[in-house]
Backbone as a ProteinNet text record, in pm:
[ID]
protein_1_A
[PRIMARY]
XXXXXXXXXXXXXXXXXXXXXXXXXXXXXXXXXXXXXXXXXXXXXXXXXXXXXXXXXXXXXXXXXXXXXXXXXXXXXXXXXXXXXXXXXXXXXXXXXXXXXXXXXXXXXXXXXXXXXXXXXXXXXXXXXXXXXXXXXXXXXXXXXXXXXXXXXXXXXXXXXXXXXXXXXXXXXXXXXXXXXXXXXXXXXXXXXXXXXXXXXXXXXXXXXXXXXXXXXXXXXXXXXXXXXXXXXXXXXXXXXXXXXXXXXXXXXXXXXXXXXXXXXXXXX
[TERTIARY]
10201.9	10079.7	10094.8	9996.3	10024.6	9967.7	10012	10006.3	9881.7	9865.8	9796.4	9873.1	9972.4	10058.6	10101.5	10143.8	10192	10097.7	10137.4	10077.2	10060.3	10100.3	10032.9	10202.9	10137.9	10239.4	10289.7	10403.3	10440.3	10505.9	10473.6	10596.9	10651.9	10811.2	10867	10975.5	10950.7	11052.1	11147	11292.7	11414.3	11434.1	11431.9	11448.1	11582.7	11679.4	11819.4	11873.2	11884.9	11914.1	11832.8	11883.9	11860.3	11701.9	11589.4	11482.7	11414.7	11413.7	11332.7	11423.1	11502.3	11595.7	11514.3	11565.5	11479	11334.9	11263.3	11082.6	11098	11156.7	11170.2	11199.3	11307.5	11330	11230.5	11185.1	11088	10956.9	10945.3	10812.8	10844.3	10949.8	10945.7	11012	10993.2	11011.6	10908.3	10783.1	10679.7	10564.5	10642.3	10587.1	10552.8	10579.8	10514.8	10646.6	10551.7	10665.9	10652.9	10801.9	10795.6	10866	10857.1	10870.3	10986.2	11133.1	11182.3	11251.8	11284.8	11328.9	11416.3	11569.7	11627.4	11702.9	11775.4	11842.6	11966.8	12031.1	12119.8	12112.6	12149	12117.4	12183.6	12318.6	12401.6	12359.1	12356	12326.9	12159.5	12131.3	11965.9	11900	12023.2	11991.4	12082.2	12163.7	12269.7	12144.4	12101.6	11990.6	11820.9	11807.8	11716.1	11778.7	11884.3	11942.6	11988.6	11977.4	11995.2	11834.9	11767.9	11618.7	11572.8	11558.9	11559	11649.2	11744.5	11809.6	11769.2	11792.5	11751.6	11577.6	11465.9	11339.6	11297.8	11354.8	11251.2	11160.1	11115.6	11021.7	11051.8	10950.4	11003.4	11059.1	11101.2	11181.6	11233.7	11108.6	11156	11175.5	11355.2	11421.9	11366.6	11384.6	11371.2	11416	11536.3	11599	11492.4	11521	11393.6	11457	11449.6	11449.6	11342.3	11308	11189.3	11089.7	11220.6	11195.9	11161.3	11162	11087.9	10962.6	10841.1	10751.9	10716.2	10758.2	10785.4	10857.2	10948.2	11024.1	10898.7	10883.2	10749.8	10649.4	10605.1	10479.1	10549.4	10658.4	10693.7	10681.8	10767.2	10775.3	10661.2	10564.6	10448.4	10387.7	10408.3	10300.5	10385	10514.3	10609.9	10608.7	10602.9	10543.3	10458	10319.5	10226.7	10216.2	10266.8	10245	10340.7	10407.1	10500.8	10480.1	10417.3	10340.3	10210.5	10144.8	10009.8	9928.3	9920.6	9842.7	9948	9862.2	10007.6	9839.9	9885.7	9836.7	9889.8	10011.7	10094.5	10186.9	10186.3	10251.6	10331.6	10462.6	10480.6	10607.9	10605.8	10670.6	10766.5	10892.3	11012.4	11092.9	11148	11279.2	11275.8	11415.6	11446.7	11479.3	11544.7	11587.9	11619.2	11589	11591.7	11701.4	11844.9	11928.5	11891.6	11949.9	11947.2	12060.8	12020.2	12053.7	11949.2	12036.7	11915.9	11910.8	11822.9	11742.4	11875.4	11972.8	12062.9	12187.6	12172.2	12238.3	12192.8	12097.4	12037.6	11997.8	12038.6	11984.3	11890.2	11840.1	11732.8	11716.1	11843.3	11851.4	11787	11874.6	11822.2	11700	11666.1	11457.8	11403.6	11443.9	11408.7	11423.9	11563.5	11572.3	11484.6	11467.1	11403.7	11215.1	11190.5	11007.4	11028.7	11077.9	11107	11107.6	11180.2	11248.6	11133	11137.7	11078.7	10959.6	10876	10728.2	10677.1	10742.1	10682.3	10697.5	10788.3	10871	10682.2	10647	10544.4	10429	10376.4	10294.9	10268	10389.5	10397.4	10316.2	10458.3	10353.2	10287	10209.4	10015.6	9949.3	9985.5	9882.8	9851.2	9983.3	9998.8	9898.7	9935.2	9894.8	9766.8	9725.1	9597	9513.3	9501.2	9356.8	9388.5	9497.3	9500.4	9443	9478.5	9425.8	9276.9	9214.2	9109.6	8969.4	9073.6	8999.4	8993.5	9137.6	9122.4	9057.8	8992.5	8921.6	8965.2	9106.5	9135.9	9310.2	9370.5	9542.9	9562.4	9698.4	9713.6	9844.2	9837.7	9982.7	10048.7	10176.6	10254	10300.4	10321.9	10441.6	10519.7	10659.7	10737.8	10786.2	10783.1	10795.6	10901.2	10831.3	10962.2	10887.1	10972.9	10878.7	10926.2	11007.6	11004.5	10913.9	10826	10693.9	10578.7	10610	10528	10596	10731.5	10850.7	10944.8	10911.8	10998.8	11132.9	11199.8	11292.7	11358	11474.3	11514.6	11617	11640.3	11783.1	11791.4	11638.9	11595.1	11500.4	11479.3	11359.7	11301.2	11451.1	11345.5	11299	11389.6	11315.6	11193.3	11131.3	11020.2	10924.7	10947.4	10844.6	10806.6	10900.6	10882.9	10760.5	10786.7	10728.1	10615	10597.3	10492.1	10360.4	10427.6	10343.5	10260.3	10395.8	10370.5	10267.4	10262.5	10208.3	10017.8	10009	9870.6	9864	9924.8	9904.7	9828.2	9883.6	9829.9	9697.1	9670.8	9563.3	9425.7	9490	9394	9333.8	9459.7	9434.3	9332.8	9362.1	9282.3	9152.9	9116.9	8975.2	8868.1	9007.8	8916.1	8907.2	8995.2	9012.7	8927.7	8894.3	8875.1	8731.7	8648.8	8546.2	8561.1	8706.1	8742	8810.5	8865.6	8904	9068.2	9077.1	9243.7	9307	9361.2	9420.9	9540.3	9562.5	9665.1	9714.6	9831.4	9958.9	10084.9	10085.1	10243.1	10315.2	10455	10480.4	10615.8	10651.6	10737	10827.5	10957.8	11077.9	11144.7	11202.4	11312	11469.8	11557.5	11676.3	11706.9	11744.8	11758.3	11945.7	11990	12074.5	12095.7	12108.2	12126.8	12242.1	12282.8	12402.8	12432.8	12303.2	12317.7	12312.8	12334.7	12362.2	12442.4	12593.1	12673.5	12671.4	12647.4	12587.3	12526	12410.2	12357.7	12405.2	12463	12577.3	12699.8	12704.7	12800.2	12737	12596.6	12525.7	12487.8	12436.7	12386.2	12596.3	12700.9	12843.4	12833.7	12831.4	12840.7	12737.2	12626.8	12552.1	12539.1	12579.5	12595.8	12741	12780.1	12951.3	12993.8	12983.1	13047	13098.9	13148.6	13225.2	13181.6	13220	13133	13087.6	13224.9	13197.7	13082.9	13069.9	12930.2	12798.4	12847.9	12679.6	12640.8	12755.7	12708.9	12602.3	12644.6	12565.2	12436	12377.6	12261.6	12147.4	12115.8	12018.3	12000.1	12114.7	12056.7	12030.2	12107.7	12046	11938.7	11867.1	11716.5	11651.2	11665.6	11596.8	11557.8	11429.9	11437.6	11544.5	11516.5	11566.8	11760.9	11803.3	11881.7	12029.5	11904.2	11974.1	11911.8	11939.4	11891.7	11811.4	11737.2	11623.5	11745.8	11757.6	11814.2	11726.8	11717.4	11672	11566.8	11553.6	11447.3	11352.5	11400.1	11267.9	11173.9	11272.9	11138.1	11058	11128.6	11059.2	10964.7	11027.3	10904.2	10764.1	10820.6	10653.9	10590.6	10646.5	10567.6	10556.6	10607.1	10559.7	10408	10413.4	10299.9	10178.5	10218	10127	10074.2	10159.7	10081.2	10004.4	9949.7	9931.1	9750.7	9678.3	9515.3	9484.7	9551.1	9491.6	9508.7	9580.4	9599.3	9522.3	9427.1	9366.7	9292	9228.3	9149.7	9252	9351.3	9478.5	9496.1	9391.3	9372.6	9396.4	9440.6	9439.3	9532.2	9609.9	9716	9815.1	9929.9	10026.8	10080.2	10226.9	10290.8	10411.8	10462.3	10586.9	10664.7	10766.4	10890.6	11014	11017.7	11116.7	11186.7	11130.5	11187.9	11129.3	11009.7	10986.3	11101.8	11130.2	11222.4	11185.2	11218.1	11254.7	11370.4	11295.6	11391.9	11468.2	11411.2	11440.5	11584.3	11627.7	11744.1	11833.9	11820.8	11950	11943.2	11912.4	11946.5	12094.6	12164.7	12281	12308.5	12193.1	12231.4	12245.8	12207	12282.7	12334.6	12440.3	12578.6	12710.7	12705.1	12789.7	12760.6
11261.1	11257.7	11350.5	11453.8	11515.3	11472.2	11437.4	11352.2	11452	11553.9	11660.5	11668.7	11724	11668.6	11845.8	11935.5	12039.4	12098.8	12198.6	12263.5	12174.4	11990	11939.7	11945.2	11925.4	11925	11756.8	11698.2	11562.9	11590.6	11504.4	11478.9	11352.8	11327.9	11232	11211.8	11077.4	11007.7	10964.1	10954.4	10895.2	10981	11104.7	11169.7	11255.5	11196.4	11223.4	11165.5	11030.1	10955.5	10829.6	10762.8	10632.9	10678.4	10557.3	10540.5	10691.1	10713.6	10839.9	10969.8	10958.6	11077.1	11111.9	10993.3	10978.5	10985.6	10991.9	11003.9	11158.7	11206	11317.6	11442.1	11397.1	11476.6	11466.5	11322.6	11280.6	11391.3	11412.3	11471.9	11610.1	11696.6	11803.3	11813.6	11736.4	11750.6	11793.6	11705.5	11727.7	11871	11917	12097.3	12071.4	11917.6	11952.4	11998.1	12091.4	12103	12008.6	11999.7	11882.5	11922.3	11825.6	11829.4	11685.3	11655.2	11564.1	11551.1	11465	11431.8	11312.9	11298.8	11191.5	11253.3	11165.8	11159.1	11296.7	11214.2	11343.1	11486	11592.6	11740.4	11734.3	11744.5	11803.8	11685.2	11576.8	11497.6	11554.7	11580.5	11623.8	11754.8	11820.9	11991.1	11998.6	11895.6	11892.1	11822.2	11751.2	11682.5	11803.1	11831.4	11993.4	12090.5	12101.2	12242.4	12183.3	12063.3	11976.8	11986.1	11965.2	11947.7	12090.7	12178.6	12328.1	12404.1	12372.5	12421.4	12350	12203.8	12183.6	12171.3	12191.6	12214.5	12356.7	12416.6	12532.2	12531.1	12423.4	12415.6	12447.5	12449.8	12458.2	12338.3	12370.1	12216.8	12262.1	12159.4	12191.9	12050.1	12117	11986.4	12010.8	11859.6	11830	11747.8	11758.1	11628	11594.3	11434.7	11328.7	11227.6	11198.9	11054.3	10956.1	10911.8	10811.7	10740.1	10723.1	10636.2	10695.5	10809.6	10916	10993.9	10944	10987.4	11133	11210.6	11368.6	11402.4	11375.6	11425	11386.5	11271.4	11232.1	11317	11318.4	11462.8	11564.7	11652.6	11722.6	11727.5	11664.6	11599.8	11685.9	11606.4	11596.9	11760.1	11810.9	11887.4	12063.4	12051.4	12120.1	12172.5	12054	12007.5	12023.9	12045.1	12113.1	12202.7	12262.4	12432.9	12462.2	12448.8	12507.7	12461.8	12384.8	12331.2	12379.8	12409.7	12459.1	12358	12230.3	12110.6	11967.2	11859.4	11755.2	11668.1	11650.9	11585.3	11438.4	11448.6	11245.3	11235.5	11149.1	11103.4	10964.4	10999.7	10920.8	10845.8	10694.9	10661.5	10591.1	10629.6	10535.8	10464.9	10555.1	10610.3	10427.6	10425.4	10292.6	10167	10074.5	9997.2	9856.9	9723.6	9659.1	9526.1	9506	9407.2	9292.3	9262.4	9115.6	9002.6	8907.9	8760.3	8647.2	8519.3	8378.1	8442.3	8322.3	8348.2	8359.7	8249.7	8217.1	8339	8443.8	8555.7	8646.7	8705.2	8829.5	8822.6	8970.7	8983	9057	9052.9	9142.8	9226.7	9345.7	9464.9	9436.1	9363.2	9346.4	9329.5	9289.4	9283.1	9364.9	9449.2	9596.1	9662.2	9684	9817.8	9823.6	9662.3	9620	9695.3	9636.6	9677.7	9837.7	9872.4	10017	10157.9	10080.9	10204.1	10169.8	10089.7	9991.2	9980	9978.8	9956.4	10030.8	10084.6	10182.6	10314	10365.6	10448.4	10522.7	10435.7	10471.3	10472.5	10371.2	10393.5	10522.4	10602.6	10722.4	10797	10850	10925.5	10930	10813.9	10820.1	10829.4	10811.2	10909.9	11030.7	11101	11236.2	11269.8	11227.2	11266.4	11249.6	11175.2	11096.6	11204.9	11251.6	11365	11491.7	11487.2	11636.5	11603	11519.5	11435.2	11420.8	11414.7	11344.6	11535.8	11603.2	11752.3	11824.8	11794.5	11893.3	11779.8	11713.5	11610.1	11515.7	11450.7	11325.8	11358	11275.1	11269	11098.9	11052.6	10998.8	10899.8	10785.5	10771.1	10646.9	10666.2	10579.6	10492.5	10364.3	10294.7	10199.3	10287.7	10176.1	10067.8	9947.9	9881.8	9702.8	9663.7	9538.8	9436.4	9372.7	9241.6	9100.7	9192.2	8990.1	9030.8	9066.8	9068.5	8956.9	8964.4	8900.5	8738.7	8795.1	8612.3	8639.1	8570.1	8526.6	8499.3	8490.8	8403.4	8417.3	8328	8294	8376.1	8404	8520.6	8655	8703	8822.6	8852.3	8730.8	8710	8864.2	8902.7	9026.8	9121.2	9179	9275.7	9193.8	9097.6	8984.1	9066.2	9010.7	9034.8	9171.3	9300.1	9430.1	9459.9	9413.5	9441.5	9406.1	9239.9	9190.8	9241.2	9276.9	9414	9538.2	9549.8	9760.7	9702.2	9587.8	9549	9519.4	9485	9428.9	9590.9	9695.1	9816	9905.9	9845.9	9965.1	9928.6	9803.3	9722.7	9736.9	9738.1	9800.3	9936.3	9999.6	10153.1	10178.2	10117.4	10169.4	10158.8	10058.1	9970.6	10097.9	10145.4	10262.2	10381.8	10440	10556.8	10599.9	10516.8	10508.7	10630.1	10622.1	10736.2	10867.2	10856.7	11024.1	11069.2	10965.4	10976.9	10995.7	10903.8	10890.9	10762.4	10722.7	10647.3	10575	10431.9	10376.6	10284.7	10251.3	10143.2	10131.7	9990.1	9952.5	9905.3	10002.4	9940.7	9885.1	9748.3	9629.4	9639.3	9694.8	9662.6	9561.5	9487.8	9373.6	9459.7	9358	9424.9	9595	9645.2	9778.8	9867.1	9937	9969.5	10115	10075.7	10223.2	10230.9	10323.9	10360.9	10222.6	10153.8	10035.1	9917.2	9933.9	9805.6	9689.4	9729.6	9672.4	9589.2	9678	9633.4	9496.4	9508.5	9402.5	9256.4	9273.7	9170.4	9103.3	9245.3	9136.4	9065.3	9126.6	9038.1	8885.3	8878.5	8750.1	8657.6	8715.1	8639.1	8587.7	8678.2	8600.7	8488.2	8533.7	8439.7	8284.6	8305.8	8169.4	8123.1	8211.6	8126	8124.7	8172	8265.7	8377	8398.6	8488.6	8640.8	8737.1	8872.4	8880.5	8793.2	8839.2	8722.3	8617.5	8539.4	8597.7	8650.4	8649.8	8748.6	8904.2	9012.7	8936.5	8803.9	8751.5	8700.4	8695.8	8607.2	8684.9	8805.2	8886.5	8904.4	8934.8	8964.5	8826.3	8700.1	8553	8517.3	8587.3	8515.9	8641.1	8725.8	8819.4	8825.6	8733.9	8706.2	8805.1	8927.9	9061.4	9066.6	8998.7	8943.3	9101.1	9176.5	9276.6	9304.1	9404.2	9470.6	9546.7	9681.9	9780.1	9902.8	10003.6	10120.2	10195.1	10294.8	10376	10495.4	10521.4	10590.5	10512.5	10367.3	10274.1	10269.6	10227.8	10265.9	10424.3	10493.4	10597.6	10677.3	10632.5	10689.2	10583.8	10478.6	10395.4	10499.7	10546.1	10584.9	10734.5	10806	10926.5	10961.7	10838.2	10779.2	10788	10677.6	10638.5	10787.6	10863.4	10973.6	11046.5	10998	11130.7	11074.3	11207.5	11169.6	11072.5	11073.9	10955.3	10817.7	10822.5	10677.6	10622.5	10755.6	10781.6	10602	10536.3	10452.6	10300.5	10314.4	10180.6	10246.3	10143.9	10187.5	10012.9	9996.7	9921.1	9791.3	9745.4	9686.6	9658.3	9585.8	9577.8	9602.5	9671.1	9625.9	9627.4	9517.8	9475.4	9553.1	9583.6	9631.5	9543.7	9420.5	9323.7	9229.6	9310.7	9230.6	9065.7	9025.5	8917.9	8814.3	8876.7	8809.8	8630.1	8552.2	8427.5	8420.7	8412.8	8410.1	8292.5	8198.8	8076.3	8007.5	8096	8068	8136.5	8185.8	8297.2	8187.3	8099	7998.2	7934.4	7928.1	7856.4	7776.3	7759.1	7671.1	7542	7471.8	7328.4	7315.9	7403.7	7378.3	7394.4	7215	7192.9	7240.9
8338.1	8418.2	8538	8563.3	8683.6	8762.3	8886.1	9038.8	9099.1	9059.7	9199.3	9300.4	9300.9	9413.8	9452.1	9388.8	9362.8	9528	9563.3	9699.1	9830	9778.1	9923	10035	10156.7	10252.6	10283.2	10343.3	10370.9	10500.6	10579.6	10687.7	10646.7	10698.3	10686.6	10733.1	10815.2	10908.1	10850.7	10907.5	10853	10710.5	10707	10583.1	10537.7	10639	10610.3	10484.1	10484.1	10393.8	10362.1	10230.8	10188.7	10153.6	10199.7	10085	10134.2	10243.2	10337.1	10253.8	10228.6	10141.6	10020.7	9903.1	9820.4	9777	9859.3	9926.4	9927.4	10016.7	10016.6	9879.4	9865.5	9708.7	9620.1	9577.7	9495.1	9513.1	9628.7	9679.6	9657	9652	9653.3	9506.2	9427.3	9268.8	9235.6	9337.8	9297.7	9292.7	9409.6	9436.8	9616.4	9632.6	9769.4	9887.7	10000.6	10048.6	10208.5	10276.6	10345.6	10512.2	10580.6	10669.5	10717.3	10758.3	10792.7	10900.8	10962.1	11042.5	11039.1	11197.1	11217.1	11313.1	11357.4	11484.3	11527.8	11349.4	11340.4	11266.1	11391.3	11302.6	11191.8	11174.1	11088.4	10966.1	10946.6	10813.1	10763.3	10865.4	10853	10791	10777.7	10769.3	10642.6	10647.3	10496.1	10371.1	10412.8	10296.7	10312.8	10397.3	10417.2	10298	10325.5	10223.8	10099.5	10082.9	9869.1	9801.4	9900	9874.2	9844.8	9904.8	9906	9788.2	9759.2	9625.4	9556.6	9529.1	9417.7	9344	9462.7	9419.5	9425.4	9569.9	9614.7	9671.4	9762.6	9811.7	9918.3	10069.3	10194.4	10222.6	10308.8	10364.2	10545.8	10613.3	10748.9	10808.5	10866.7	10941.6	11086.7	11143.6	11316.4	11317.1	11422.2	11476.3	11543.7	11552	11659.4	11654.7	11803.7	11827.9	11843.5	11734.7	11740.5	11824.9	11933.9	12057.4	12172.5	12139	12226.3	12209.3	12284.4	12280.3	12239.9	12334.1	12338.7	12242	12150.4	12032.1	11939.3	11934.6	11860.7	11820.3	11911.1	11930.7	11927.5	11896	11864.9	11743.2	11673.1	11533.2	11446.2	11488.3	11422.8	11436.1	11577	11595	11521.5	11534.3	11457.6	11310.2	11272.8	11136.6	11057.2	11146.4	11083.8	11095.7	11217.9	11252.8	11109.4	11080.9	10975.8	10856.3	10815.8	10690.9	10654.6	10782.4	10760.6	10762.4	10757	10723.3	10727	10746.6	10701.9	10594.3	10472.9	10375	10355.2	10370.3	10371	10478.3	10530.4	10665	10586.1	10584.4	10525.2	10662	10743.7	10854.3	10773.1	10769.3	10750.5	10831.5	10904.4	10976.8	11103.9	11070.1	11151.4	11092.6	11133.5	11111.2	11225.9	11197.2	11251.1	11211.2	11353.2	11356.3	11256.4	11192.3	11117.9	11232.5	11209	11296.4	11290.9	11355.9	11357.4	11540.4	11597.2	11721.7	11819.6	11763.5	11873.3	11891.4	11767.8	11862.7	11861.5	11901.5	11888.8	12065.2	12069.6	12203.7	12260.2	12381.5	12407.3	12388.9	12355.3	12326.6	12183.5	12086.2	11949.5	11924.8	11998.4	12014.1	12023.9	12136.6	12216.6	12088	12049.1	11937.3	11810	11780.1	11677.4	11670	11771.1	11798.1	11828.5	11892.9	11955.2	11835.4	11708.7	11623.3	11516	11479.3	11385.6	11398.3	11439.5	11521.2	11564.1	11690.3	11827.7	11768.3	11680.9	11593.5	11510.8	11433.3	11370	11409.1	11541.1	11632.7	11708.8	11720.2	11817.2	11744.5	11591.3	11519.2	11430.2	11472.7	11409.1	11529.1	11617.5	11718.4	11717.9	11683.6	11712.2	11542	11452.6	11310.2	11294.8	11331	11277	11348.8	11444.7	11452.1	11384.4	11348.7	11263.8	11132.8	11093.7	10958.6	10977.9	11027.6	11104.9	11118.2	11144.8	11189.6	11025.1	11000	10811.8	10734.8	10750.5	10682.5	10570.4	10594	10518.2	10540.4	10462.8	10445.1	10379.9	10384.7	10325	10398.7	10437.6	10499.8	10440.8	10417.4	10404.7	10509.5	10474	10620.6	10551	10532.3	10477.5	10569.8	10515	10621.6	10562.3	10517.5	10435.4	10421.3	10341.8	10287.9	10379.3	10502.8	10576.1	10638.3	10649.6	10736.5	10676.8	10513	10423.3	10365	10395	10319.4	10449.5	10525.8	10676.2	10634.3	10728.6	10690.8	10807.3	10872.8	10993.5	11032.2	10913.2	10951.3	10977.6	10926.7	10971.9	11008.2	11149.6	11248	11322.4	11324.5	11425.5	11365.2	11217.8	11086.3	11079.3	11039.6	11042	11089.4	11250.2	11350.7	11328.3	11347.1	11369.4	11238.3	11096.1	10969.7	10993.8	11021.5	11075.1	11123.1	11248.2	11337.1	11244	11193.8	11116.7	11000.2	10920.5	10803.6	10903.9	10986.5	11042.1	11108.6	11174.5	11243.2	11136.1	10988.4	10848.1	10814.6	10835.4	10769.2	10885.2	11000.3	11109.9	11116.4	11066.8	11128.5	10982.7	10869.7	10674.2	10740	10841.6	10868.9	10954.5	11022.8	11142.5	11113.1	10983	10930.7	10829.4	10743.2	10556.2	10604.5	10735	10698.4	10741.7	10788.7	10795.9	10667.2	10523	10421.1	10467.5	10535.9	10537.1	10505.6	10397.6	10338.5	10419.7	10391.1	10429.2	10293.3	10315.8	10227	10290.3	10307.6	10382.7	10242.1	10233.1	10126.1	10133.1	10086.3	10186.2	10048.7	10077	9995.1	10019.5	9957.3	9909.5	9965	9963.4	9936	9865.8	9878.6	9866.7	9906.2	9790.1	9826.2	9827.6	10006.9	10048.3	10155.3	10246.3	10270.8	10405.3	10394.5	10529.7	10459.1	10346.3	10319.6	10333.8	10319	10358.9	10508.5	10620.3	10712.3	10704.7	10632.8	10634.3	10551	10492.2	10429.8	10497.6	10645	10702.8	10804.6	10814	10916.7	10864.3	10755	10691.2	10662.6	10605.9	10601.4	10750	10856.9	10981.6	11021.8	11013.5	11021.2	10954.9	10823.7	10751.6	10744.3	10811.4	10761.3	10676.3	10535.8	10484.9	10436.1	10290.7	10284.6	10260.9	10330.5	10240.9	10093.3	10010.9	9886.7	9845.5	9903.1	9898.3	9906.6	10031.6	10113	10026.3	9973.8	9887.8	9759.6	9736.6	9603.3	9632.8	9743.2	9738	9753	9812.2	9747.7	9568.7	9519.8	9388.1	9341.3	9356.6	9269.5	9366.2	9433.1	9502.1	9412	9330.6	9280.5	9138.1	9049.1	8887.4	8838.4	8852.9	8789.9	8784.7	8954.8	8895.7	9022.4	9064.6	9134.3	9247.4	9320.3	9432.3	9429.4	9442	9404.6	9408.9	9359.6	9349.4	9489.7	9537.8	9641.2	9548	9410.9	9360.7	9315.4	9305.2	9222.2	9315.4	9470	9562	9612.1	9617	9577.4	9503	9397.3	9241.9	9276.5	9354	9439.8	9484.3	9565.7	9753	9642.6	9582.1	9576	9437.5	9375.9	9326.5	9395.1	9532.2	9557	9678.9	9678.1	9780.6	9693.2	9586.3	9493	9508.3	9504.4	9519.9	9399.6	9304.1	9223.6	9246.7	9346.5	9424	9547.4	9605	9703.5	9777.7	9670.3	9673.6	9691.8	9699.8	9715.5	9881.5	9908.7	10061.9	10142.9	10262.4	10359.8	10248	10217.1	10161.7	10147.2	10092	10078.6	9959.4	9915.9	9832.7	9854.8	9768.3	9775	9677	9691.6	9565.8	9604.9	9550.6	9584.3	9439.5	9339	9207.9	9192.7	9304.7	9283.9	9359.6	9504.6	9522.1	9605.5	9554.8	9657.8	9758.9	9874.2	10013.7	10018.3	9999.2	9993.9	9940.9	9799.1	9746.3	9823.3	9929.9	9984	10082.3	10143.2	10224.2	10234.2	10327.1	10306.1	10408.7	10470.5	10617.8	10554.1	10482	10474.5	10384.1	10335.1	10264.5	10400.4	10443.9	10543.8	10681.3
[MASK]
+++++++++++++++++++++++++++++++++++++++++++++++++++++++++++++++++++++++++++++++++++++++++++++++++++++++++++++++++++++++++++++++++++++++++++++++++++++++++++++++++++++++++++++++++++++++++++++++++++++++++++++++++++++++++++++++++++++++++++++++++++++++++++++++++++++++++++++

């Protein structure tokens, strides 16, 4: 099936590595050429020049710090000057502390809304009237599924998703008659280069063992595993494609159908 995808332009946040990596490549399989960004140059310009050999497309890096307004609007405005247009805005980039209430700290809050939230707030300000002047685009916001299945242990990923999941559903409401599309699309467990990370956050948290806690994402999951980093991808680069145009103001999940519920271990002892 051809996407229509071939000639369009993408920006995209967190496009060093993991699902924003993958988004990326995916997209310039597709003919489009892109625009990414992250914190760090050198990982940033190393996944710029894999993307570029192995498609041929353009491929323009910018370091950014998210959390900065002014890099922000750089970002964006960079981006198009050198793209010529931005057609999908696709917001990844960031990540939010896992913990229960009783240790997470203000910072963990702060970083959480800040990268996570404020991160994609910035640039759709900056995007959205360019989108808005060439008459339509298309945006992604990856964002997670504890926004949609809570759970106590990853209260502040929660909240931040929370936010970004009602920010997409707002913004589909105020946009749809300049023909700019929205979809928050909320992954499950996912293995990518932070994963581990997050396995030792949930062992500490419940009290036990790494090689435990490693098991309870995939047995809360029918399927029985985690998501690979292209399953979610071959999503989002789907869904940027004009034949998807009309999967506007929504959610989807890519979580294997997971239940939160069985990863519980607070009352075993």
């Amino acid at each position: 099936m051809d996407l229509y995808l071939k000639g369009k332009t993408a920006l995209i946040t967190g496009g060093s590595e993991g699902i924003g990596k993958g988004i990326a490549m995916g997209l310039a399989e597709e003919g489009v050429d892109i625009a990414i960004c992250s914190r760090r140059p050198k990982p940033l310009e190393a996944t710029a020049q894999e993307i570029r050999d192995a498609t041929g497309v353009k491929v323009v890096a910018i370091p950014t710090d998210l959390t900065d307004d002014d890099q922000c609007r750089e970002f964006i405005e960079q981006g198009a000057k050198e793209l010529g247009r931005v057609d999908i805005m696709v917001n990844n980039a960031g990540s939010s502390p896992g913990g229960v209430i009783e240790t997470l700290t203000e910072e963990d809050w702060a970083q959480s809304l800040q990268l996570k939230f404020m991160g994609y707030v910035r640039c759709l300000r900056y995007v959205l009237p360019i989108m808005v002047k060439q008459g339509g685009g298309r945006v992604l916001n990856l964002i997670g599924n504890d926004g949609v299945k809570p759970s106590y242990w990853e209260i502040a990923p929660g909240a931040a998703n929370a936010a970004g999941q009602n920010l997409t559903i707002s913004l589909a409401g105020q946009y749809g008659k300049h023909d700019i599309s929205f979809v928050a699309v909320n992954p499950g467990p996912v293995r990518t280069e932070r994963w581990t990370g997050l396995v030792n956050a949930m062992s500490r948290d419940m009290n036990i063992p790494f090689e435990e806690a490693d098991t309870l994402a995939p047995a809360s999951i029918p399927l029985g595993r985690i998501a690979e980093t292209k399953e979610v991808a071959d999503l989002c680069v789907m869904l940027s494609s004009p034949r998807t145009h009309f999967v506007n103001g929504t959610q989807i999940e890519i979580d294997g159908g997971q239940e939160k519920s069985l990863m519980d271990r607070s009352r075993d002892g």
